[in-house]
N, C-alpha and C positions, 0 to 999 in steps of 0.2 A: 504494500500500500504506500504510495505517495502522498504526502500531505504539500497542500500546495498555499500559500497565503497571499493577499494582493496587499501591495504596498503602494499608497500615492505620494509623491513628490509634494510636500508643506511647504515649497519654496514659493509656489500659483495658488490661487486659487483655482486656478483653470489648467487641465493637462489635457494633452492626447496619449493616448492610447500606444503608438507608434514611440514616444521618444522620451515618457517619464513611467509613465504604469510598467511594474516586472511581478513577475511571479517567481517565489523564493521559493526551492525542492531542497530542503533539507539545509544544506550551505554554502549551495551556489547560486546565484542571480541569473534569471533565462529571461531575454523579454520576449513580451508576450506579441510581438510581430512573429515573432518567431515562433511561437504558442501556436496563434491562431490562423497567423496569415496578413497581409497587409488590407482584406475587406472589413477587421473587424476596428469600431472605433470607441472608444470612452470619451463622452466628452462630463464634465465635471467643474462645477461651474456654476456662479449668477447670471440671469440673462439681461444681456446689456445693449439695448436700443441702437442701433448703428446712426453716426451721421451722415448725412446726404448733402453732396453736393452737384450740383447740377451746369455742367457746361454747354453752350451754346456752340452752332455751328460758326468756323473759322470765314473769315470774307474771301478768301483765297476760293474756298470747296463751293460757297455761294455762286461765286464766277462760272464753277464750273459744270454747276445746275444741282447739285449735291448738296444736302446738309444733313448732316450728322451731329449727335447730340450722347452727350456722356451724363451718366449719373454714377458719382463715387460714392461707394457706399464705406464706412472706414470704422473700424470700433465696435464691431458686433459678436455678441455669442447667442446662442452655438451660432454654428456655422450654417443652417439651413433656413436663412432668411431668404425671402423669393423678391425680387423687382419687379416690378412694375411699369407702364407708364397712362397718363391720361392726356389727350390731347384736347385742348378746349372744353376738359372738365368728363371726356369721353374714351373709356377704352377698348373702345371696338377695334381692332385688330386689320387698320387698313395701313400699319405701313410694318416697314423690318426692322424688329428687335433681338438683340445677341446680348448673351452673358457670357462671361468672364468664369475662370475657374476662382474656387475662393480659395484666397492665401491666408495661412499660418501667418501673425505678425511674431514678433520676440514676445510681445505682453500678453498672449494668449488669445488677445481676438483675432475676427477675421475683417477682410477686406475683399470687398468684388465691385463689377463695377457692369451696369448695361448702356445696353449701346443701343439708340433710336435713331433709324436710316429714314430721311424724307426727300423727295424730291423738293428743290431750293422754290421753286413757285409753289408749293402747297405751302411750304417754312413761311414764306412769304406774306401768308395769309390765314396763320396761325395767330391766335391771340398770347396760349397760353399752353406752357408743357409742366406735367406733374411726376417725376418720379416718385415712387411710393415703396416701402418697406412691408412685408408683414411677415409675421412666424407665429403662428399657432395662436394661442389665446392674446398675445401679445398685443398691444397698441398700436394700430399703425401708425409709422412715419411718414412723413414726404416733403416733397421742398420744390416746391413753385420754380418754374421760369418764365417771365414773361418776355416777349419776343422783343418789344420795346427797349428791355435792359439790353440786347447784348445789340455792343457798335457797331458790328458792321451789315443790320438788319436793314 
């Protein structure tokens, strides 16, 4: 019989799985990537509302009928917060949106970031764009752009 115990790293409040969590067999240290496989994850932790921030398309990509629009998401746990976007308050699904893988920071949150593709004559005649946050029972976030703020509209 092996007796196996899990030990978490008190240096975070927050760990993964992959690079603090081990499982101790008697008197040697095995981590548990190695255990389980790199599908399995612990996540261990407060959940912590990500900031958003929201970038406007560049006047360069405007020129060339293109805009593209970024929402940072930066400071969030866990790591399965979903993006969003509303266009003039509407998220019906008529233009191209891409997400980003989420990254491990050093402080234990994550960071991702979505990407909203418009054609520059529809940008053109957009009032307003809303990236939005949500995860589970959680509050949503989100963070207004209005077409007005960014200069080269």
């Amino acid at each position: 019989m092996i007796l196996l115990s899990l030990f978490v790293s008190e240096s975070e409040s927050r760990v993964s799985l992959q690079s603090e969590v081990f499982v101790r067999r008697l008197n040697e240290f095995v981590s548990l990537w190695w255990t389980f496989g790199g599908g399995t994850r612990l996540n261990v932790g407060s959940d912590a509302r990500p900031a958003l921030k929201v970038l406007g398309p560049s006047s360069e990509e405007l020129k060339q009928g293109k805009a593209t629009l970024m929402c940072l998401a930066n400071k969030g746990f866990p790591s399965d917060w979903s993006l969003s976007w509303k266009v003039d308050g509407s998220g019906s699904i008529s233009w191209e949106e891409s997400r980003s893988p989420v990254v491990l920071q050093n402080d234990g949150l994550y960071s991702w970031s979505s990407t909203l593709r418009l054609p520059a004559d529809r940008w053109m005649k957009v009032g307003s764009v809303t990236c939005e946050a949500t995860q589970g029972s959680q509050t949503l976030v989100s963070e207004p752009l209005r077409r007005v703020q960014c200069s080269q509209s």
